[in-house]
N, C-alpha and C positions, 0 to 999 in steps of 0.2 A: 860682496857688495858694499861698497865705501856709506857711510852714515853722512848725511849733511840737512841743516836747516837753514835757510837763506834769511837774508838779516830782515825782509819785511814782515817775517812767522814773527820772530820777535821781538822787531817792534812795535806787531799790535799787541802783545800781553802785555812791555813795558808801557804802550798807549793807554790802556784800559786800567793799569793802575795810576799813571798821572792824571787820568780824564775823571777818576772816581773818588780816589783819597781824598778826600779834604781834612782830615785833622791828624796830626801828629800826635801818639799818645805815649809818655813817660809812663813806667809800668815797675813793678815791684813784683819777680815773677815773670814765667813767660804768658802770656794771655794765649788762651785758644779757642772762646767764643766772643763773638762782638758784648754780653754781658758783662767779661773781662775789662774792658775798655769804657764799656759804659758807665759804670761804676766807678766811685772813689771807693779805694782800699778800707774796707770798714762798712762800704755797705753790702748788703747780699755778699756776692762775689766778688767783687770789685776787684782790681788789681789797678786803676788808674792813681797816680800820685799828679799828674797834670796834663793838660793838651794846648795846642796852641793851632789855629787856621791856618792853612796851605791853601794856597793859591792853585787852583790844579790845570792841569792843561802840557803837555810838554812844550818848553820853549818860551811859552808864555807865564812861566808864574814861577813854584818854587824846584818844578823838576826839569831836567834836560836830558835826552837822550843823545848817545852817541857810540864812538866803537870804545868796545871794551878795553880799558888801558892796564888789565891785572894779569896781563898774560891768558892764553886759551883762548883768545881770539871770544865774537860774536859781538856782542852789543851788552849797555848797561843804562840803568836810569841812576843817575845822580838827583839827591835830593837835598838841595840846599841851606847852607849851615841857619841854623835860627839862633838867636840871640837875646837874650833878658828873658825868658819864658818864665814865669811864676809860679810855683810849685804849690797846690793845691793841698794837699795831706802830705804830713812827714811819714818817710820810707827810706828803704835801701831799692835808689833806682840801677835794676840792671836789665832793662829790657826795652824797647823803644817800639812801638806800633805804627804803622799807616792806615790808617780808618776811613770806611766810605761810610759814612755816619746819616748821609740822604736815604741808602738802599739797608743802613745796620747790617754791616757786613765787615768780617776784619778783614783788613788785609795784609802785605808782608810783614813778620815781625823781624827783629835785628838783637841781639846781644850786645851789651856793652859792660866793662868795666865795671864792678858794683860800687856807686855809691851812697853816701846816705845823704838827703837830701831834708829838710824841712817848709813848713809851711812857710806863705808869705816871702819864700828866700826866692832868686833867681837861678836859673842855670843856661846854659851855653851847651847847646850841638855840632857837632862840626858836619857838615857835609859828608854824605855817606854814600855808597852805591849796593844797588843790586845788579845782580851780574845774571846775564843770560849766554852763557860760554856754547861755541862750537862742539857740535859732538865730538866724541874721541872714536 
């Protein structure tokens, strides 16, 4: 029996994180409870080094869906590059979050690069995706 999910299954999970995320969160560490994020690094738990407002909605703010262009076919949400972000507590940021911050709920995390980053400084995002691939 051949596997398939048809791209309207996944683009209500990709819907449901564009319609919810509102905050982007720099992180030091991977986060894996919303206390994670809520937090700057240094208090309780924290793992936050910064956040900056997302626009949410797909199409309409900082996310867009569309077909996946990473190979493996399905669908993907692209989330749009942010720019000047201000960096709240000094850390080594390697980890990025999407945050539904209304229901305190994490949601995707992402991997990057580790850098070290300090207070009061800036940093730059480049546009990322999450991928919801064709079964195999």
């Amino acid at each position: 029996m051949a596997k398939s999910s048809p791209d309207w299954v996944k683009d209500a999970k990709l819907e449901a994180i564009a319609d919810n995320c509102d905050k982007l969160v720099l992180c030091e560490g991977e986060p894996s409870t919303y206390s994670h994020v809520s937090n700057n690094k240094g208090v309780s738990d924290g793992k936050r080094l910064g956040t900056v407002d997302l626009a949410t909605g797909a199409g309409g703010g900082d996310y867009t869906i569309a077909d996946n262009d990473g190979g493996g076919g399905g669908r993907m949400l692209t989330v749009g590059a942010q720019t000047g972000l201000t960096v709240d507590v000094n850390g080594d940021w390697d980890h990025v979050a999407l945050v539904d911050s209304v229901n305190s709920r994490l949601g995707p995390v992402t991997t990057k690069t580790s850098q070290a980053i300090t207070t009061s400084g800036t940093v730059d995002i480049a546009a990322f995706a999450i991928r919801d691939k064709d079964p195999t």
